[in-house]
PABA-196922 format. One record per residue: residue number from 0; residue in three letters; x negated, y negated, z of N, C-alpha, C in turn. Coordinates in nm, 4 decimals, decimal comma. Each point is the difference from the previous one (the first is absolute). Layout:
(rec NUM "ala" (X Y Z) (X Y Z) (X Y Z)) ...
# end
This chain:
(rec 0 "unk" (24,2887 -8,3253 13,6205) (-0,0782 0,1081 0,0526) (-0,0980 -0,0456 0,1076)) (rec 1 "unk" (-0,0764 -0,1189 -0,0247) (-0,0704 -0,0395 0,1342) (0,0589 -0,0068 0,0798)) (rec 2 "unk" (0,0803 -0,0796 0,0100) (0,1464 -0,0166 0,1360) (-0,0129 0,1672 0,0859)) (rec 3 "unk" (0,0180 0,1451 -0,0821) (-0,0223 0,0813 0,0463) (-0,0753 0,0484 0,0662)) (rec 4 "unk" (-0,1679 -0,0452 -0,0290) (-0,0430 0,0281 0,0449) (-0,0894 -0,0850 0,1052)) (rec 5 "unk" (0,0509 -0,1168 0,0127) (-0,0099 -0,0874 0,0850) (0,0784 0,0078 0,1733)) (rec 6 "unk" (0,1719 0,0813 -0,0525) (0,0329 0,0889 0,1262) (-0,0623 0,1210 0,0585)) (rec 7 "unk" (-0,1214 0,0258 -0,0791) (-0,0045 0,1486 0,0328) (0,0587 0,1005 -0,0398)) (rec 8 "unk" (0,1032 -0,0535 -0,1330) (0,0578 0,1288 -0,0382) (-0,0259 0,0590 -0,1062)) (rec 9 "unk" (-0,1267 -0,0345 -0,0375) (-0,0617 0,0482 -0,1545) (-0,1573 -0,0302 0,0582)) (rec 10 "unk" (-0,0826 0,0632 -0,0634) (-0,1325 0,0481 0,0311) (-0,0935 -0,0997 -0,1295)) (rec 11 "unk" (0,0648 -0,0002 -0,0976) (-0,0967 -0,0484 -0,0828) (0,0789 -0,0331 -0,1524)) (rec 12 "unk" (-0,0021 -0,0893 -0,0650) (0,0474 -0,0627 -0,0854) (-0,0496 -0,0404 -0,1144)) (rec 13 "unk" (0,0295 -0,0253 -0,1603) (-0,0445 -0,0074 -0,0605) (0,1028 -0,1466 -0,0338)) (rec 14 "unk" (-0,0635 -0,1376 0,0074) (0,0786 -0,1276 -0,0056) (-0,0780 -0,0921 -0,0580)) (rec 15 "unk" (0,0996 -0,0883 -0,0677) (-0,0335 -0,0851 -0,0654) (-0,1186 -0,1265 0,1134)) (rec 16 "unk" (-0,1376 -0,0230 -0,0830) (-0,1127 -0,0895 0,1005) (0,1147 -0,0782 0,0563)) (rec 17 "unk" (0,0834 -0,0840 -0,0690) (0,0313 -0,1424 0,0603) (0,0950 0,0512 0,1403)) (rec 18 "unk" (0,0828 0,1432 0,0174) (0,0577 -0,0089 0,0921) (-0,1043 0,0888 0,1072)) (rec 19 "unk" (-0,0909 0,0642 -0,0508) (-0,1145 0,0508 0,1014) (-0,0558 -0,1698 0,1042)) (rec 20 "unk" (-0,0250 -0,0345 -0,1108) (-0,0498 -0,1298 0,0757) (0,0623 -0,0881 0,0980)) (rec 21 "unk" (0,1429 0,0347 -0,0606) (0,0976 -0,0919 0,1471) (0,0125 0,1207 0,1182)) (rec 22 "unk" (-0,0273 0,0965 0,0039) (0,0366 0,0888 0,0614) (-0,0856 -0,0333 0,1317)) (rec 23 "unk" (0,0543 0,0258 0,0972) (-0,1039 0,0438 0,1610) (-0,0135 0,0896 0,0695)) (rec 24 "unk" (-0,1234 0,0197 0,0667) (-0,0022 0,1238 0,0455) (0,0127 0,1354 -0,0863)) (rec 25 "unk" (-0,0974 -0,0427 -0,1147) (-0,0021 0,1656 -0,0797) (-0,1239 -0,0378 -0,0799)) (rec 26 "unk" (-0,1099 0,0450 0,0065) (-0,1088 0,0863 -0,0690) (0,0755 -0,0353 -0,1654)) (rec 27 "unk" (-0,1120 -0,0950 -0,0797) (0,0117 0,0149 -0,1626) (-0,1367 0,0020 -0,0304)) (rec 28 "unk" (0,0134 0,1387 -0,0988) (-0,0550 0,0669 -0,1153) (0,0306 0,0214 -0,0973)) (rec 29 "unk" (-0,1145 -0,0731 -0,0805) (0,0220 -0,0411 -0,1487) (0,0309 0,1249 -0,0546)) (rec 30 "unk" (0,0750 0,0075 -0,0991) (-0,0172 0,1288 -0,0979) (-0,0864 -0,0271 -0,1201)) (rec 31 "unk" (-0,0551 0,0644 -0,0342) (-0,1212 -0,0425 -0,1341) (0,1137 -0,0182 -0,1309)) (rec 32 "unk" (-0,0464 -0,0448 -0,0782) (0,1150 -0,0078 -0,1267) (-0,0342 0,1234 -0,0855)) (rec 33 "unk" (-0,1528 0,0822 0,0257) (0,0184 0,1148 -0,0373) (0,0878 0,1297 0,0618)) (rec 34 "unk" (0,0425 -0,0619 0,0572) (0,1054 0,1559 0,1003) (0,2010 -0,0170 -0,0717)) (rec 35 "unk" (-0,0329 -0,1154 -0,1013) (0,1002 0,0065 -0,1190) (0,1134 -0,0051 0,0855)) (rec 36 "unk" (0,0522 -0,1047 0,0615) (0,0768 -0,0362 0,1014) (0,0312 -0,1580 -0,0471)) (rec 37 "unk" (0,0421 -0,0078 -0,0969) (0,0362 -0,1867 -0,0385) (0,1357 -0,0372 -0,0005)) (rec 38 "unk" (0,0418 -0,1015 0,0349) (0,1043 -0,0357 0,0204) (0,0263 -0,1137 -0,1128)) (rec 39 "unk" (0,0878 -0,0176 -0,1105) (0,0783 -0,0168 -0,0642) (0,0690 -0,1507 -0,0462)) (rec 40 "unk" (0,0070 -0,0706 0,0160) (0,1331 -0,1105 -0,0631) (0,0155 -0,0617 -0,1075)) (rec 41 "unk" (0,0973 -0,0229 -0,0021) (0,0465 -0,0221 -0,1677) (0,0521 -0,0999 -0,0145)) (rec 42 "unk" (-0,0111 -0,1505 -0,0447) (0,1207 -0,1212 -0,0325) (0,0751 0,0425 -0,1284)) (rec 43 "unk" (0,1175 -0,0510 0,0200) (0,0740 0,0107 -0,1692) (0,0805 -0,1739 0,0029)) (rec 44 "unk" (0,0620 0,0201 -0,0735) (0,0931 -0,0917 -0,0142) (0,1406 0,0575 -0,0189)) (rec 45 "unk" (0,0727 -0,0200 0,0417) (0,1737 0,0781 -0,0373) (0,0174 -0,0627 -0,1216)) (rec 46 "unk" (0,0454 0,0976 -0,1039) (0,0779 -0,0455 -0,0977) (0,1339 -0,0855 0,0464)) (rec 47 "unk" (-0,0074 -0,1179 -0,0580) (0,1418 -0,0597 0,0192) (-0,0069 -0,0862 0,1350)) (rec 48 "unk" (-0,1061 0,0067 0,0566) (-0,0352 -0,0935 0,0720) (-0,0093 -0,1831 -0,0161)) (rec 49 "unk" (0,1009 -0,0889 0,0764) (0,0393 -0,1063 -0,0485) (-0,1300 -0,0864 -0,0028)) (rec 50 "unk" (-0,1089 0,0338 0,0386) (-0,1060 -0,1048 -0,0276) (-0,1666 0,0975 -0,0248)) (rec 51 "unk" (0,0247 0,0657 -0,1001) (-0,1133 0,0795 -0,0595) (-0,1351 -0,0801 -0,0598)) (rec 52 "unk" (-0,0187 -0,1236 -0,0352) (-0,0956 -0,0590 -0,0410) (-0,0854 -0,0091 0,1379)) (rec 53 "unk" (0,0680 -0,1069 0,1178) (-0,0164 0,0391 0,1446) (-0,0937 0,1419 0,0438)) (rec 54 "unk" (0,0960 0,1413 0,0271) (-0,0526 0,1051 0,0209) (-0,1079 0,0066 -0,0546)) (rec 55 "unk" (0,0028 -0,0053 -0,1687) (-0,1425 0,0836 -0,0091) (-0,1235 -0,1186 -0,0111)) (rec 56 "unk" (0,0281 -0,1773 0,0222) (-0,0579 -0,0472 0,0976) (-0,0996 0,0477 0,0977)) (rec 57 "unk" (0,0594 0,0719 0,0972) (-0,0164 -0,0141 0,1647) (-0,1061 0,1284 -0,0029)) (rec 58 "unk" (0,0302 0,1242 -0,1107) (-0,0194 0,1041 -0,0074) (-0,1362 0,0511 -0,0832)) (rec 59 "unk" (-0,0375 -0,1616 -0,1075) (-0,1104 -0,0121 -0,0248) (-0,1017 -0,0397 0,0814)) (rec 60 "unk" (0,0452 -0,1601 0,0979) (-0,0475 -0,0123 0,0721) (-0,0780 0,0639 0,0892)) (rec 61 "unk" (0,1208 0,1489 0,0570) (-0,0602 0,0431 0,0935) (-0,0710 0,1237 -0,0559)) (rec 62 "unk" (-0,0444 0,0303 -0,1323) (-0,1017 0,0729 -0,0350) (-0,0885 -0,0895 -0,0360)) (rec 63 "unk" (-0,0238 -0,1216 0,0107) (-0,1169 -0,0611 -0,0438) (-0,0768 -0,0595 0,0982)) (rec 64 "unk" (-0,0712 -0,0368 0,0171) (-0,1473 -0,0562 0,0730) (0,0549 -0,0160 0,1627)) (rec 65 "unk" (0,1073 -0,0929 -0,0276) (0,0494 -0,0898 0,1553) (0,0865 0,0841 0,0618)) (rec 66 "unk" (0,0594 0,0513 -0,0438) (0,1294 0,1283 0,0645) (-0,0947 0,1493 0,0266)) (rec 67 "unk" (-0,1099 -0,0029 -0,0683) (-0,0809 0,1245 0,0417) (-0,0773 -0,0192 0,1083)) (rec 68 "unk" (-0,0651 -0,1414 0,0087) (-0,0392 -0,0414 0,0924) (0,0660 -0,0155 0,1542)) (rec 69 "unk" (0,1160 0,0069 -0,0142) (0,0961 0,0044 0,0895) (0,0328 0,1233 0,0811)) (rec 70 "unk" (0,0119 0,0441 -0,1097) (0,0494 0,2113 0,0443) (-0,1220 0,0431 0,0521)) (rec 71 "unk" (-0,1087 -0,0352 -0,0740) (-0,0956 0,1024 0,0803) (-0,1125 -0,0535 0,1702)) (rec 72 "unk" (0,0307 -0,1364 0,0613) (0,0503 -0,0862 0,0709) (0,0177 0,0928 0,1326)) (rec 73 "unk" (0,1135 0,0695 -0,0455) (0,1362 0,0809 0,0442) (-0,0637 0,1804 0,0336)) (rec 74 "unk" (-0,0817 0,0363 -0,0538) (-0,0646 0,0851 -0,0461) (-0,0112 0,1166 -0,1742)) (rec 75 "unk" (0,1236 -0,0821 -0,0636) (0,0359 0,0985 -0,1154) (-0,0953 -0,0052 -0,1246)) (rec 76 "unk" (-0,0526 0,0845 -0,0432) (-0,0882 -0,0161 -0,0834) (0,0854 -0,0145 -0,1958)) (rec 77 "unk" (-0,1120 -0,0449 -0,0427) (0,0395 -0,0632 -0,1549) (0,0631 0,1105 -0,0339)) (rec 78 "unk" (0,1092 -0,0682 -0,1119) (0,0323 0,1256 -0,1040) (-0,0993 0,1005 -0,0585)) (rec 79 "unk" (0,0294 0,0857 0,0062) (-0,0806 0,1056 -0,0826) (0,0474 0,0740 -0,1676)) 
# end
């Protein structure tokens, strides 16, 4: 959607910070987190996945201290 409106062919966008931030040439405004506009993600692990000790590894990791530290870096804020 930035891409859009980075041609001029969209007026105004509601996008994720990290791709607002790569974006050029376009005006970013925060949205408050009270205007109930949050964006979402989810890790899992696949059942049947050949190296699951691994996954949920990587997946603790990256909910804990050093992988949060990372994401939000980036602009994404902590789990909620």
């Amino acid at each position: 959607m930035v891409g859009k409106v980075e041609l001029g062919e969209g007026e105004a966008a509601i996008v994720y910070v990290t791709d607002a931030r790569a974006a050029a040439n376009v005006k970013v405004i925060d949205v408050p987190v009270s205007a109930g506009v949050p964006a979402a993600h989810a890790g899992v692990v696949v059942k049947g996945w050949a190296n699951v000790p691994a996954s949920r590894s990587f997946l603790d990791w990256l909910a804990g201290p050093d992988g949060q530290a990372i994401l939000g870096s980036f602009g994404f804020l902590p789990p909620w």
